[in-house]
Structure formats: C-alpha cells, structure tokens
N, C-alpha and C positions, 0 to 999 in steps of 0.2 A: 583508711577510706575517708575522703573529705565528708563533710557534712549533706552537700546538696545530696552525693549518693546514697548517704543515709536514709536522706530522708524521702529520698525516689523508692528506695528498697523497704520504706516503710508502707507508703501507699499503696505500694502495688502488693504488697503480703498483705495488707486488709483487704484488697480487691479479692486473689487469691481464695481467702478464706471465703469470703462470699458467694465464690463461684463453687464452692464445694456443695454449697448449702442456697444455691439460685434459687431452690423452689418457692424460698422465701420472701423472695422480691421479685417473684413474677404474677403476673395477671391470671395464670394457670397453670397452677406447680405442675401439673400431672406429665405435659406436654411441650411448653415454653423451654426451650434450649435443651430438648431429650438429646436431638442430632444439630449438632458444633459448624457443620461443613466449613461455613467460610468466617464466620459468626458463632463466636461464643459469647457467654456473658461477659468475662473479664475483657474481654479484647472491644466489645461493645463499652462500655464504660470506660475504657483505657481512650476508644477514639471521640468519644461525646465530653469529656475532658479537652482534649488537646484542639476540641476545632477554634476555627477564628472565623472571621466575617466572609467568609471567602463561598463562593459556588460551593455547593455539596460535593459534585464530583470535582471539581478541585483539590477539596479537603482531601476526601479518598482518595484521588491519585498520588499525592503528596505524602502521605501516612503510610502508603501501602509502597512506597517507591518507586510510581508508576510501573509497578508490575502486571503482567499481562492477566494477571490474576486478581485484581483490584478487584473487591465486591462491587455492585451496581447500586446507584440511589435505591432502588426501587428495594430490594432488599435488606438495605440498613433501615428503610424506614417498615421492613416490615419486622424485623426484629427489636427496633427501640418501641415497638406499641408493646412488645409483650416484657419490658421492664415497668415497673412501679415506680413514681417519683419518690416514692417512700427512701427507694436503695440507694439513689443521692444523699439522700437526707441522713441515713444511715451511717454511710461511708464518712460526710461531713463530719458527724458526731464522734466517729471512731476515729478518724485522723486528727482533728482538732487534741482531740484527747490526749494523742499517744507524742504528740511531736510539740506542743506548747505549752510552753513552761513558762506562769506566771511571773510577770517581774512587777513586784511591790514597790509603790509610794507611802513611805513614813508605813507598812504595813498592811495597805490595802491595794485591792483589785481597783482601778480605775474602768469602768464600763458604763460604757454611752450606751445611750440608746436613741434609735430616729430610723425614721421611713422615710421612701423615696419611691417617687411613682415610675413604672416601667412602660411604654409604651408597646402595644405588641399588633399583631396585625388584622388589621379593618374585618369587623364581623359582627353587622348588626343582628343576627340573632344569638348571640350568647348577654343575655338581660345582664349578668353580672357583671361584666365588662365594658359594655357600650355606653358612651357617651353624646347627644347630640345635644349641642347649645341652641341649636335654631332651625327650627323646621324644614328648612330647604341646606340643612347642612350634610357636609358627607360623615360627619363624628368621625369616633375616634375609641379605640378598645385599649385598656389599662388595667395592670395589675399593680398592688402596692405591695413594697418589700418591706418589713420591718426587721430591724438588724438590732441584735446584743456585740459593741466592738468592746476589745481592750486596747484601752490609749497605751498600754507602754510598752505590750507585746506588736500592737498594731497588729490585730488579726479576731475574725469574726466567729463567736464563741455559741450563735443559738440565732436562729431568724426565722421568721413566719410567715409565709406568703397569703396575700388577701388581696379578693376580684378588690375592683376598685369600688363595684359599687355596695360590697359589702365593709370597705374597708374601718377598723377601727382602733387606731392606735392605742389608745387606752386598756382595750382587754388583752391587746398583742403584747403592753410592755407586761401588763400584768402576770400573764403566762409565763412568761421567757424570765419572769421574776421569780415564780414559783417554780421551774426548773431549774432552777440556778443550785448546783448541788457542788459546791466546794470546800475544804477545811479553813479558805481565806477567805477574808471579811472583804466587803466589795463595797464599794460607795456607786452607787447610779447616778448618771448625769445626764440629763435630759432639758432641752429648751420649753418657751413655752406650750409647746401644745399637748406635754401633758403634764399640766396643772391638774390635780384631783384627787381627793380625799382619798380616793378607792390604793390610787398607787402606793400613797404613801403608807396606807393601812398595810398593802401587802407586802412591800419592803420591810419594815417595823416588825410585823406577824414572822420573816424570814430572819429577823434581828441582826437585819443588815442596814445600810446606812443610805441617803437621799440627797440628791444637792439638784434641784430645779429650779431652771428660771422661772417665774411668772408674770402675772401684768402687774403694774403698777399701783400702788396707794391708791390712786386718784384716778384708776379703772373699773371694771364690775369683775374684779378677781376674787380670789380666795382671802388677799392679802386686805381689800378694800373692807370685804365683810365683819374683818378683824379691825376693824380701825379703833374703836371703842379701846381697844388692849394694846396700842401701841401709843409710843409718845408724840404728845400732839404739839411741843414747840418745835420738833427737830425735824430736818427732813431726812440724817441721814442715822441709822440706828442699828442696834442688832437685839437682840430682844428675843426673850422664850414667851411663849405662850402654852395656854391649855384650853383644849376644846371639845366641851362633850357633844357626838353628833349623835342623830337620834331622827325616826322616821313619825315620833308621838308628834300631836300639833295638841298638847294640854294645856291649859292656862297656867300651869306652870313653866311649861316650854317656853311659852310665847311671853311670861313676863319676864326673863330672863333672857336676852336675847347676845347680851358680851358671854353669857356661858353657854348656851347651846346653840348649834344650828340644826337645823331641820333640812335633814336631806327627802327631796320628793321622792315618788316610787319610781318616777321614770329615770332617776338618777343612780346608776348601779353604785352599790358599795353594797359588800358580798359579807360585811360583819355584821349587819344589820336586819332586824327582821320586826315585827312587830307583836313578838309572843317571846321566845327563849332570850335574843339580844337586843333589847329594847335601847341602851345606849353604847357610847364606844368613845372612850378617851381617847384624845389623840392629843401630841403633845410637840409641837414644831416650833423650830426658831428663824426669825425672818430677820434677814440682813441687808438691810436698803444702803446704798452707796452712788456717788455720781460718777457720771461717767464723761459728762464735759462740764462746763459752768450752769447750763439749765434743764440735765435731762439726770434721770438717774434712774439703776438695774434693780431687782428686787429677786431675793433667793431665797427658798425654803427649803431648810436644813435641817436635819436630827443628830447632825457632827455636834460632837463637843466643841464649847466656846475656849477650852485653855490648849485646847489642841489646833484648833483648826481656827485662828483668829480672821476676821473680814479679809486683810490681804491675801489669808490663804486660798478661801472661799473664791475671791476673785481669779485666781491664778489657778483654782481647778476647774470652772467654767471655763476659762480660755480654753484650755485642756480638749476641751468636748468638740473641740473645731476639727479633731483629730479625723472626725463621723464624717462629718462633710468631705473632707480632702478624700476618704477612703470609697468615696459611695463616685465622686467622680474617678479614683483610678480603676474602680471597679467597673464603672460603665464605658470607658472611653479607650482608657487601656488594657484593660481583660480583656471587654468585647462583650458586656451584658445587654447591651441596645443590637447586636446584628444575630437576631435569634434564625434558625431555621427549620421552623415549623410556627403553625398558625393554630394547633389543638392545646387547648391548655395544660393539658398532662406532659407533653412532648414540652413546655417552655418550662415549666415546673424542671424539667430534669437538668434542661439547659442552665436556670438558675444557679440552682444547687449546683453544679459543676462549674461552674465562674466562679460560687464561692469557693471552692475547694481549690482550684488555679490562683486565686489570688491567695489563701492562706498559704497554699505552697511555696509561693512565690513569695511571701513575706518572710517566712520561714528560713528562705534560702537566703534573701537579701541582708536579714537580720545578722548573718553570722557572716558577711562580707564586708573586710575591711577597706575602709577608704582611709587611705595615702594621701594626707593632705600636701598642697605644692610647697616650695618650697617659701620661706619668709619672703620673698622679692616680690611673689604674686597679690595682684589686687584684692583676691576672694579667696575664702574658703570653698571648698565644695561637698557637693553630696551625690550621693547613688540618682543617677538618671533610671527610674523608675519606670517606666515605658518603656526601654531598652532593657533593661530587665525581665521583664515580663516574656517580653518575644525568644531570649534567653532561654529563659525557663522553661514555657510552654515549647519551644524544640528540643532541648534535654529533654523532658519528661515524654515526650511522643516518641523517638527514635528508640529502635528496638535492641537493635546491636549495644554494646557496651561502648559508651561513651569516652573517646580519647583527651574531649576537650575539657580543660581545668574552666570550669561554668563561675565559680567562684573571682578567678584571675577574667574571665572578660567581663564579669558586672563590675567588676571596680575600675576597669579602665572607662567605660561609661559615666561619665560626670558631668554635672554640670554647676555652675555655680549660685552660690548662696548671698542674697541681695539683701539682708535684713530692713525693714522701714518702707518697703515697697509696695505702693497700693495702687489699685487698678479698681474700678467702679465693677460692681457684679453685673454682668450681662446678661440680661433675663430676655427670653425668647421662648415662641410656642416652639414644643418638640414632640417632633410626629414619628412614628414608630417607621423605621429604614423599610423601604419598600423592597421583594424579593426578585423586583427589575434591574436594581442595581449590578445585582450579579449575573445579568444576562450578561451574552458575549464575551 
C-alpha cells in the first residue's frame, strides 16, 4: 500500500472511532446523529474537510457525484450546528499524533511559533470580533490563529483560536508551551512579539529550550533594560546573564537595579506572587550580531554556547521563516480565507479542518520523491505545492477506491528553484471574501 493510502486509512479510522462514540462531540448527546438518513457524523466531517472555496451546493454536488440524492444546503447546515468545534480539534490532535514522525536537528524539535489574523464575515454585533477604525466606517470582523509549527516535519502540532479583540499571543504561546508533551527536547522559535519574561519562565519550568528575536540594545526592550550587564565597547556579543525578577518594589529592590527587575502587577508572569514566590531567577543569554554594516538582530537564548555557537543561532532563526511560508499555503492554497459560514462555531470547525487538510497534505508530500532533470537543465526543482493540495484534497474526498498513484502525479508537478531571488513584501488591507462571490 503506498503511503498517501496509508495515511487516508489512518484519518478516516480516527473519524470512524469517533462516530462510534458522537455523543461526545455533540452539542446534545442524547439526540444529535440518533437517525444517520442522509447525514452521519463521519461523513459530515469527511465532507467539511474536503470543501474548497466553491458555492456550498457546488461542494455537495461534486462530493456526492452529482447524485440525484445529493443532501440540500439547508440540511448540511442543519446538522454541522450539532457538531462541536472541539471534534475538529480532537481529530487534529489524534491524527497529528498517529501519522508525524519527528525529524531532529543536532537532537531537537525545531517549533515555531506565530499568529495570523483571519478575516471572517462583516457582523457588527459580535463585540469580540468587530473592528471599526472610524465612525462612518463599515469595519471589519477577525479572528486570530496562533499556531505551534515544526520546521523539519513542516506540519502544525497545537494551535488556539482567539476573537481578535481578545486576542493575546503571549498566553497562547504560553499554553501550547505547557501542552507540549513529548520524549524530545524542542527549542521554540518565535520573532519579536513575544519578547517576555513570562514565556521564557515557562519554557525553562518545561526544561526545554528558547531562541527569540527581540528589540534591540538601543530600544525599550528586555535586552535595553539589561544593558548595565552587557559589554559596553562592542556592539556585537554573546553574553549569559542572570536576573532575579520579583513584584517587591523594597529599597533593596530598588537599590539594586543590574540584579533585579521589578515586574508590575499588570504585567502577567505566573511564578510570581507577592507572599509564597517573592523572587524568580531567570538566567538567558543574548547574542547581538549585524546584519548589514549599521543595523544589527538581538536573540535571547537558554541554548548552550559550545553547542549552538552565534552562526548557529542565526541559522535557526532563519529557520522560523518556515511559519511564514506555512500560514500563506495554508490561507491561499488550502483555502482558509473562503470560509462558509458567518457563526463563529461554524468557522472554528472550518479552521480546524484546513488544519488537518494541510497536515495531510504535508504528510503526503513529505514522502514524494522529486526526480531531479537531468544535468543540462538550468534549475533544480521542487514539489509545486498548490498542485498538491488540489491532489490531495480529491484523493481524500472520493469514496470509491482510488486507481490513481497520488504520489506519481505530485511529483510530476514541479516547479523550479531560483535561489537569491527577492521580491519586496506586498502589504495590502485584506478583507474577509464576501459570500457574493459565489453567486452564479
């Protein structure tokens, strides 16, 4: 059996199991999927998977084989209210599990972390989501995603959804930090925005490893507040420090100020308290480097210095670009921007099943070889990843047993590899796909 079927027969047996036991992931065990007709559980999650941007009854004519027996909108949506987003979230946990298989740098997990905002559709009463810049504006409704990737598997291992307007990266990464339940030691890789005492506390507390960008020497960062303890000829260095934080503001606190900081009350850090844990060592090392002749990166690390020297450091940030590249094939190529529904429960589900389509779909990719041309050709190439996808998500929708070697058509999909090629980032407002588009 090749591998994609593998790992199609792996998904669909964790679906399976779940529908033996729906009560679990329904909105009212008692009742919710008692009678199957046209709609069971499994088959409802098999097709809330495999849709794509397309008109709903499209979707279902297409899944169902335009049989004269195709369920109606109006019934798919009445049976996706009585699933939980939870059984997404579920199923993600249980398939990530069973089908991805760590692959180690020098020994560790490489895992990014970072958020990205989802655009979802116009509804000024829902406070959590609503955005208006300006009083005669029409706003704009948004959720944020926060995602745990692994750079070397390339596929998403823990994520948390949050309204926009509660949205808070820092306790998201923190969470997905403290679930992180593996035998292999992981380094987390994150840019600047989350700089803060708290993550690296609970990283540390996991007695796993930290590698974060932050702001600069010469900013109002973490690293600025340390300047006192680093060397003051050089501008570029690598350097351990130690720092006890502490919420006491004693005149011994305060005449001490290269030993302690004083974290305010507004400022979470969950070691801290002002009766049982009065103080909290924390001990990070910061490796400042340029990056052209007058600008230079600042990282703070708990890696060992005879292990992981500054070149290395730099070359496991680069690494973390991996999040970026993944969050656009995930939006553009999956299809996590053309949602089909406007209730938040109903986009939670859709999420979570994007993610679960593109782990598959990495899954599947990962284990297809690319035939490079032969010596005479200009370029090297790689898996056209877009082309894949569409692949994929028709294997895994079609019900019949599959003739076609899914393997043999992603690798004739290629496109070439340009190394040194740069293109300015194009930054533009993006407004959530309106459900017009799929009129006609």
């Amino acid at each position: 059996m090749s591998h994609s079927k593998t790992v199609k027969k792996r998904l669909l047996s964790i679906i399976d199991e779940m529908d033996k036991v729906h009560w679990l992931f329904t909105k009212n065990p008692a009742s919710d999927f008692s009678r199957t007709k046209k709609w069971s559980f499994s088959e409802m999650m098999k097709f809330i998977m495999a849709m794509e941007g397309k008109a709903l009854k499209d979707e279902l004519l297409e899944y169902f084989d335009f049989s004269k027996n195709t369920p109606s909108s109006a019934s798919f949506n009445q049976r996706r209210a009585q699933i939980l987003p939870e059984a997404f979230e579920f199923l993600f946990n249980e398939f990530t599990h069973a089908v991805s298989k760590p692959k180690l740098y020098q020994g560790y997990r490489l895992l990014a972390c970072d958020g990205s905002d989802l655009n979802i559709a116009h509804n000024p009463n829902d406070e959590a989501t609503y955005f208006q810049s300006l009083a005669d504006s029409k706003g704009f409704n948004q959720i944020h995603l926060n995602a745990l990737y692994d750079l070397r598997t390339k596929t998403y291992i823990d994520a948390i959804i949050q309204p926009s307007r509660k949205e808070n990266e820092y306790k998201a990464m923190c969470d997905m930090v403290d679930r992180y339940d593996s035998e292999n030691k992981a380094i987390f890789i994150a840019d600047r925005g989350y700089e803060s005492y708290n993550i690296f506390a609970h990283i540390s507390e996991k007695h796993q490893f930290y590698l974060i960008r932050v702001k600069d020497l010469y900013s109002n960062g973490i690293v600025a507040s340390a300047k006192s303890l680093l060397p003051q000829e050089k501008d570029v260095f690598d350097e351990n420090i130690s720092i006890t934080l502490t919420r006491k503001q004693t005149k011994e606190v305060k005449a001490a100020p290269e030993k302690y900081r004083i974290i305010m009350k507004a400022t979470p850090f969950d070691y801290l308290d002002l009766y049982d844990n009065k103080f909290y060592e924390i001990n990070m090392r910061i490796v400042r480097f340029p990056i052209s002749e007058d600008s230079y990166e600042c990282i703070i690390t708990n890696l060992p210095k005879d292990e992981f020297p500054p070149e290395k450091i730099k070359e496991l940030y680069h690494m973390r670009w991996g999040i970026e590249t993944s969050f656009r094939e995930l939006k553009y190529a999956v299809g996590l921007v053309n949602f089909h529904a406007k209730k938040l429960n109903y986009i939670k589900q859709e999420v979570w099943a994007r993610i679960i389509l593109y782990n598959f779909c990495e899954e599947v990719t990962m284990h297809t070889i690319v035939r490079q041309s032969s010596r005479h050709k200009k370029h090297s190439y790689q898996l056209n990843y877009t082309r894949a996808i569409h692949i994929c998500r028709h294997f895994l929708s079609i019900k019949r047993e599959a003739p076609t070697d899914v393997e043999y058509l992603i690798s004739k999909e290629l496109l070439p590899v340009r190394p040194g090629r740069k293109d300015p980032r194009k930054v533009k407002v993006q407004t959530a796909i309106s459900f017009l588009y799929r009129v006609a």
